[in-house]
C-alpha positions in Angstrom: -14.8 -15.8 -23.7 -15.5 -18.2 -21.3 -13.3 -21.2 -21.9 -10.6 -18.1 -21.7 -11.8 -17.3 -18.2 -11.4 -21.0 -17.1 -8.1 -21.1 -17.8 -7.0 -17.4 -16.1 -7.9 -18.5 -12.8 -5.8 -22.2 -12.6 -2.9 -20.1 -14.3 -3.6 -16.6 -11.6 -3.2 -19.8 -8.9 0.3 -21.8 -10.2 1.8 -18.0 -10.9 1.1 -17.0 -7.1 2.4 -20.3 -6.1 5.7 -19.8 -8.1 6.1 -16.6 -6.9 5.9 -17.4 -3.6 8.2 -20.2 -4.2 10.8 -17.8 -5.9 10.8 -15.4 -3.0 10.5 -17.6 -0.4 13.8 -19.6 -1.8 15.4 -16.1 -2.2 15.1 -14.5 1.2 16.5 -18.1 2.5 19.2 -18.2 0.2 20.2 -14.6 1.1 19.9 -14.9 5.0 21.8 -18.0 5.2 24.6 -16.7 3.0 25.0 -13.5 4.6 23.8 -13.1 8.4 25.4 -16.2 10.0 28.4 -15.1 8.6 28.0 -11.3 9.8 26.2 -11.4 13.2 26.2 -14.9 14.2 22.4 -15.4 13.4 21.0 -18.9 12.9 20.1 -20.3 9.3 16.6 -20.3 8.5 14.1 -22.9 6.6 12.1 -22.3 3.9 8.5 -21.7 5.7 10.4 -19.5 8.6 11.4 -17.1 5.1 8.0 -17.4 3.8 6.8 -16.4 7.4 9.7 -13.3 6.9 8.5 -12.0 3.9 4.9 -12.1 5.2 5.6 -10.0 8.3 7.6 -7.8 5.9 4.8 -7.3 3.8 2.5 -6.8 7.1 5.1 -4.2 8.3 6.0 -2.5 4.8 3.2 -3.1 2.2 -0.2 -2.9 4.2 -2.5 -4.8 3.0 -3.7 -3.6 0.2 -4.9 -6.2 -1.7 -5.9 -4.3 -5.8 -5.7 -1.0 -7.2 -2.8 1.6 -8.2 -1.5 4.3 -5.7 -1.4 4.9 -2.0 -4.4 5.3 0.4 -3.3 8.8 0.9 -3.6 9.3 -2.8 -6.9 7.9 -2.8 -8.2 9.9 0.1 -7.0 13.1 -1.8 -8.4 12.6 -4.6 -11.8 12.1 -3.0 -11.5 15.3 -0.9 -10.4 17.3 -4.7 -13.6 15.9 -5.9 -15.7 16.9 -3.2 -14.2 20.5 -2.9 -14.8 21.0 -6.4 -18.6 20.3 -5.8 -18.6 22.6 -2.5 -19.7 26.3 -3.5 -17.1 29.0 -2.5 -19.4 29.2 0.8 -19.3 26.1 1.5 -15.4 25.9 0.9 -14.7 28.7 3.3 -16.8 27.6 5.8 -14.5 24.1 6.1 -11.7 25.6 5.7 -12.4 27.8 8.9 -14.0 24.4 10.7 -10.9 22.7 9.8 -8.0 25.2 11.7 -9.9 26.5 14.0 -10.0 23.0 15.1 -5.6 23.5 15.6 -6.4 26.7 17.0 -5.5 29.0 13.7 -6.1 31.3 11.4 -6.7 30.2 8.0 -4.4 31.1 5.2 -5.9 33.0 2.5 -7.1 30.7 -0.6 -4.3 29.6 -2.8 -6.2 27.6 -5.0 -8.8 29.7 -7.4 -12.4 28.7 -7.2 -13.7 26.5 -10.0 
C-alpha cells in the first residue's frame, strides 16, 4: 500500500502539469488563429493563456477545489437534513421567521411532515 502511495502523488503532479500544458497550448492556439483575424486583437504567449484560463476559471469555476456538486447543492442538502430533524413545531415556527422576514404570508406546507 504504501510504495503505491509514493508513486500517486509524483504521477497526480506530472498529470497537472500536462494538463496545464495541453490547455494552456490550446487557448493560444485558438486565440491566435481566430481573434487577430476577426477583431484585430494581438497574438498571445503561452503564459498570457495560462493567465486566460486562470481568470476564466476565477470568473466561471469558483474555486472549489474537491468534491461533486454545486455549493448550492451542498447548502440544500444540509437545510433537508436539518428540517428533517426539526419537529413539526419547530418547522412552522421557521417557516413563519423566514417570510415574515420579506414581509409575507407563508404558503401552506407542501411537503408532508416526516
Amino acid at each position: 500500500m504504501r510504495k503505491r502511495l509514493i508513486w500517486i502523488a509524483p504521477l497526480a503532479i506530472l498529470g497537472i502539469v500536462i494538463f496545464t500544458w495541453i490547455g494552456g497550448e490550446l487557448v493560444m492556439l485558438l486565440w491566435n488563429w481566430l481573434l487577430p483575424t476577426l477583431f484585430g486583437w494581438r497574438q498571445i504567449t503561452f503564459w498570457q493563456a495560462i493567465g486566460l484560463l486562470a481568470l476564466c476559471r476565477i470568473l466561471f469555476g469558483g474555486f472549489r477545489l474537491g468534491g461533486h456538486g454545486s455549493p448550492r447543492s451542498r447548502l440544500r442538502q444540509r437545510m433537508e437534513e436539518r428540517w428533517g430533524h426539526m419537529t413539526p413545531e419547530k418547522r412552522e415556527k421557521c417557516r413563519q421567521e423566514f417570510f415574515g422576514r420579506w414581509g409575507r404570508v407563508a404558503p401552506p406546507d407542501s411537503k408532508p411532515s416526516a
